[in-house]
Every structure is written in C-alpha cells, then in structure tokens.
N, C-alpha and C positions, 0 to 999 in steps of 0.2 A: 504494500500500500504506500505509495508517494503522496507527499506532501509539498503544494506548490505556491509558489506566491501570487504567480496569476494564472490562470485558465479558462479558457471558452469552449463551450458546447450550447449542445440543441438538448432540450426536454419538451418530449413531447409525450399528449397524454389526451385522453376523450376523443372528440372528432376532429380529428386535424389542432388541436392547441401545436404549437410552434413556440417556442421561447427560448432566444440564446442570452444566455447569463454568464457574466462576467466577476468570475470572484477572483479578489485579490486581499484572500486573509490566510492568516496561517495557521487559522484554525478551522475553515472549512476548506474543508479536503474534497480532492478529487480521486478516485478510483477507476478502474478499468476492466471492463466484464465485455468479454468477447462476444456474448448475445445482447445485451441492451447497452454498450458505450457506457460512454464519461457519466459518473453517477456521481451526485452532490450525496455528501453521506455527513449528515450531524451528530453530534454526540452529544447525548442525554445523562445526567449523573444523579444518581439520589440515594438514599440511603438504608431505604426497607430494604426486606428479603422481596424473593419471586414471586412468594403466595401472596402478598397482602395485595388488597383490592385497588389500591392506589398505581403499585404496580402494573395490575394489570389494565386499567383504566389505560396507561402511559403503552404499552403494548398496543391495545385496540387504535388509540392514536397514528401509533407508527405501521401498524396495518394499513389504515384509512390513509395513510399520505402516503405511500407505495402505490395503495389503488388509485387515488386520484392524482398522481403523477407520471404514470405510466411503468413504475419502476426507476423513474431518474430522480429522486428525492427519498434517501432511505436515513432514518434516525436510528441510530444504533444506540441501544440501552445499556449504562452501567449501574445496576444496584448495588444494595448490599455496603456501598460507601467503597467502593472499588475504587474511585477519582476522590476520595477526603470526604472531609464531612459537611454538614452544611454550610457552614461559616466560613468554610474553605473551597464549594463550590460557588459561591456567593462572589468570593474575590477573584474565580478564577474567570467568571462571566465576566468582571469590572475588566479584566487585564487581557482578558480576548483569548485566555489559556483555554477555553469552555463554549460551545452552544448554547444549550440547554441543561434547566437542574429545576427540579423539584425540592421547594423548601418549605420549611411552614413559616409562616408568617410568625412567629415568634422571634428564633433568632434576625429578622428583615428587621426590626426596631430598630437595633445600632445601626442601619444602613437608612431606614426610610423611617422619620420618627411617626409616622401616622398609623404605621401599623401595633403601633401602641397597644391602640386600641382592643385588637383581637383579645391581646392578654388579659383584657380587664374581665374579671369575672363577674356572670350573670349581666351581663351588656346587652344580650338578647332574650329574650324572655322565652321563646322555643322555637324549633326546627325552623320551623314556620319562618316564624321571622327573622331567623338568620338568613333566609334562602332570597328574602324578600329583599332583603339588603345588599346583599353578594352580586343578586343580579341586576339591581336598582342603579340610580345615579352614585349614592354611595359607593359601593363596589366597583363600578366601572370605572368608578374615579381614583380607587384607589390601586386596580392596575398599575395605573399609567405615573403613579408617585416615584418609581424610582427611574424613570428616564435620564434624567438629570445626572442619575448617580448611576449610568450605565447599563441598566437592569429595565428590561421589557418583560412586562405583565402577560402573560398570553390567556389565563384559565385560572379557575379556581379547581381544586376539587375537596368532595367531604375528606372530612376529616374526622366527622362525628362529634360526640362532646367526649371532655376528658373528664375523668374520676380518678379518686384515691385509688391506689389498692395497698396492702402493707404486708409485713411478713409475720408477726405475733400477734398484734393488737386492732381491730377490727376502728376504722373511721367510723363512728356514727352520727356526733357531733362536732363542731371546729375544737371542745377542748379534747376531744381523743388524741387531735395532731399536736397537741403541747409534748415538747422534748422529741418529737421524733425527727428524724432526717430524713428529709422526702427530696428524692433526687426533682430537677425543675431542669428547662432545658436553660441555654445561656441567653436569659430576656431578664432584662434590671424589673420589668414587668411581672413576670413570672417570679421572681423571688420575694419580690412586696407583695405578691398575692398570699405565698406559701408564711410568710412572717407574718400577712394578717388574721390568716388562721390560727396562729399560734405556734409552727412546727419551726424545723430550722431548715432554711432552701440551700440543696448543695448540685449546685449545675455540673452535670456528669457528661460525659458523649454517648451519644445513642447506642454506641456499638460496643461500650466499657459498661452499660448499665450492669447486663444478666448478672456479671463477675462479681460487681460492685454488691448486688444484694445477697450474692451468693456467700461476698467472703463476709455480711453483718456491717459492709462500710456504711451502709444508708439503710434504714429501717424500710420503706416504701418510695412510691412514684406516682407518676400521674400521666396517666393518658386513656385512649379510646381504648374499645373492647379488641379490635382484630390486632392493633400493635399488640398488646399484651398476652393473646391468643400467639400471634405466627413467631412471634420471638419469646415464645415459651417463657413467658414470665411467670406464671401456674405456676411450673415447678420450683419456685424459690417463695412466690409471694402464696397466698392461701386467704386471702382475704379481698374483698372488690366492693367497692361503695359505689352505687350508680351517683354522686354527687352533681353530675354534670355542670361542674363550675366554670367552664370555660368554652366556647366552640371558636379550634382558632384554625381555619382554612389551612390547607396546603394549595401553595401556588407554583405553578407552571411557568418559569423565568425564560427568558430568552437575554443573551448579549445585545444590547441593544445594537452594538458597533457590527453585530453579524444580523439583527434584524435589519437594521437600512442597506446590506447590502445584498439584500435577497433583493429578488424580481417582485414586481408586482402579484404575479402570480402565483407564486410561490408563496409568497405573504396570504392570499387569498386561501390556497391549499391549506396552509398549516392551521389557522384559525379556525377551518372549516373542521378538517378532522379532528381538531381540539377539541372543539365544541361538540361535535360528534362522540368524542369520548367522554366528554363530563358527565353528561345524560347515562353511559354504559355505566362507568362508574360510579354514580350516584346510585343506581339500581344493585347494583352489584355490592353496594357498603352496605344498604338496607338488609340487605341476603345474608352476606357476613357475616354483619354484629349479630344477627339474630340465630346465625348457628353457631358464634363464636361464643356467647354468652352460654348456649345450653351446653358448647362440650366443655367448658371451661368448670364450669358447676354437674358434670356426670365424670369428670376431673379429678373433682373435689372441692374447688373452690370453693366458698361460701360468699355469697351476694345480697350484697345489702341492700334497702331503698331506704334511707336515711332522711329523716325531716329535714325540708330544703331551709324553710325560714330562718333558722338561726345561722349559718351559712350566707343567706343574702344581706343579712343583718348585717354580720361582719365585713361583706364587701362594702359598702355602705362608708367605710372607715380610707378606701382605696381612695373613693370616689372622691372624698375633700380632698386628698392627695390633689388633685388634679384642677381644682377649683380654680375658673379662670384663666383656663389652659387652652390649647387649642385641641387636648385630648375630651377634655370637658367640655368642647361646644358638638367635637363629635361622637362623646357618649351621647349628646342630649338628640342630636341629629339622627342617630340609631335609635335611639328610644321612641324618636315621633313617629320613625315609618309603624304604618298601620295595616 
C-alpha cells in the first residue's frame, strides 16, 4: 500500500457518476486493485471491541459508502484503540495523522468547551428528549463547534445512558458512592459530577479499566449496558444501578483538513451512509441493551432501579457551578426543547 502526496483518479459509481478527485494529503491514501483502480481508502479509529453496536453501526456505514461509490471510497476500520485512545485520536484528526474517529463527547470538552454540556447530568429529562435535541438546531449546531479546532462533526450515535455499577457495595443512593472510587472518563465535567455525588473521580483509559477493577485500584465505573456487557465488566463488577445520570453521545469526527479536501460528492456519499447508519444503529442499541441487560443478570449480576430524585437533587448542586455561563444558557436551551 503507497502513500502519496498527490494523486488523480476517476470514481465512478450509480448511472454514469464520473468524478476525478485530487488528493494531496498524506493521510488519505491511494491504493491499487487491479479490478476497480485507484481507491481513496480512509481510516477510521475508535476504541470498542467488534461486538459493541457502535461498532457495528461504523461497519454498516463503511458498507453503505463502498455501495454508493462504486467500490472507489473504502473506510477501513480500527477498533479496539488499535490507533491510541481517544484523546489521542482527537489530536491525530487536528494534525492530519487520522481521517476519521469515533469519540464520545466527553473527553471533546478540552477540545470544544460546548460539549460540556453532555456531561452534565440529568440535562435531558428522557430518551425522548435527548433525541429531540441531537437532531434539532441544538445538535446540528453543535457538530459543527469544532471546525475551528480542526474536527468535523459528521453523526451522532447512541450511546445510551450511563449508570453506576461497582464491585462490593450496590449504588442505591448518591450517599452509597461516599468513599468509593469510580473510575470517570478524562472530562473536568465528569469528575465534578462523580464528587457531586459524593465518590472520588479517578479518570482511567478505557482499555486499563477491566485490570484497574480487577486489581481493587477503583471500586466501580460508569457507563451504558452493552460497554459493560462486551468488555466483560460482569466479571469483576457484580453490581449495576440503572441511574441513568448522564446520556452523552458518541460522535462520528472527520479531519476537517481531509473533509474540505474531498469532492463534492464524496462529501454527499459519506453523510449519506452516515446517516444511513445512525438509524441501523440506533435500532441495533435498543436490541442490545435489552439482551445485554438480561445476560448480564442470568450472569449474575444484580440490577438495581434506584430512586432517581435524590440523585437529581444532587445534580442541582452542578448546575450553580455553571451559573451564568455559556454552559448555563445551554442547559437552559436543552431544557426548553419540548
């Protein structure tokens, strides 16, 4: 496989599409396949495993844009954090080291401060209305917040909501989390949540968590059902609070520096099967969490439904954090859609 500083070919694709495209980055590659020619091939980085639904959401994608380019636009997928981890697929977008990466809008705060927001907890009141937002003026707006800082928005996808789960002592109220060590991911957001409940926030890498709870370095964590499902966190943690204190998107980034130097069309392509996959995947997390929850608890796990109000209560304490903030005008902007 060669890697070129500049190169021209023809992509063609449907009834006669035609398009000769001129890249000159050194990180969108060209390739050579003696049945379909010069193939533009982009690299996609994230940090699940194969099975989780996110995953595959980003597969069905890279299907869809093979189909709808004829075979001359192929996104090769690295999971697993095979290319680094987020915060270091993040910088490798900014420096043009990267195409595409899947990140959650958590660690995005140190890059884009608007994404703050996701982390605040109970900022959506249910599904519903997170969906409402994601797809609204809100959400589409906040795509396009890190352009500036290099980083093009392409999609959201679920993410679900996140919960406690722990390894001895069962979350049922925010004081159960007093003294415990709840891993958080690296968001200054996320850890003022975990000290508002009481616990102590110790931001871990996704891929050091299992070890972490294995060797008793952090008592619990927090996230969705299928993360905690496919990276076998069952077997260490024994405990799951559906809390749902937080739902914070995973977003679909593109280099911005290798988005303006696609083709028209190709920009059309990619958004399309984007978009194409959020819908698969959306369906596909609903499916998940609902049979990752029952193997999880035929498992062994034990599953909590823990009274939410004193938990909102405490959020409530974030919120003055933020008083007068530009985080604070768009809590209040997500709170109004109806």
């Amino acid at each position: 496989m060669d890697k070129k500083a500049v190169s021209f070919f023809t992509v063609g694709a449907g009834a006669g599409i035609v398009l000769s495209v001129a890249l000159f980055s050194v990180f969108v590659r060209q390739t050579k396949n003696n049945d379909t020619g010069d193939t533009l091939v982009l690299k996609l980085s994230h940090g699940l495993e194969p099975v989780h639904p996110v995953h595959k959401g980003m597969v069905r994608m890279s299907e869809r844009m093979r189909q709808l380019s004829g075979g001359k636009v192929v996104i090769e997928i690295y999971p697993s954090g095979q290319l680094g981890s987020e915060t270091e697929n993040i910088a490798q977008l900014q420096n043009g080291a990267l195409d595409l990466a899947k990140v959650s809008a958590a660690p995005l705060e140190s890059f884009i401060k608007e994404m703050t927001v996701f982390s605040v907890p109970y900022v959506f009141r249910d599904e519903e209305h997170y969906w409402k937002v994601l797809e609204g003026p809100i959400g589409q707006a906040m795509l396009l917040k890190g352009t500036s800082k290099g980083l093009h928005g392409v999609c959201y996808y679920d993410s679900g909501s996140r919960n406690f789960y722990t390894a001895v002592k069962p979350v049922l109220s925010p004081d159960d989390l007093k003294g415990q060590k709840i891993r958080v991911q690296k968001s200054e957001t996320a850890m003022a949540m975990v000290e508002v409940f009481g616990a102590s926030p110790t931001p871990i890498p996704w891929g050091e968590l299992y070890t972490s709870l294995q060797q008793n370095v952090i008592d619990g964590a927090e996230n969705n059902v299928p993360s905690f499902y496919t990276n076998r966190h069952f077997e260490v943690c024994r405990h799951f609070s559906l809390t749902e204190h937080t739902r914070i998107p995973d977003l679909l980034l593109m280099s911005e520096a290798s988005w303006q130097k696609l083709p028209a069309q190709v920009q059309t392509w990619l958004k399309q099967a984007a978009e194409e996959s959020v819908t698969y995947q959306r369906q596909l997390w609903i499916e998940e969490t609902e049979k990752d929850l029952r193997q999880i608890e035929e498992l062994g796990v034990k599953i909590y439904h823990p009274e939410l109000a004193p938990f909102r209560q405490k959020a409530h304490e974030m919120y003055n954090r933020y008083e007068g903030t530009e985080v604070d005008q768009m809590i209040k902007q997500i709170k109004a859609v109806q």
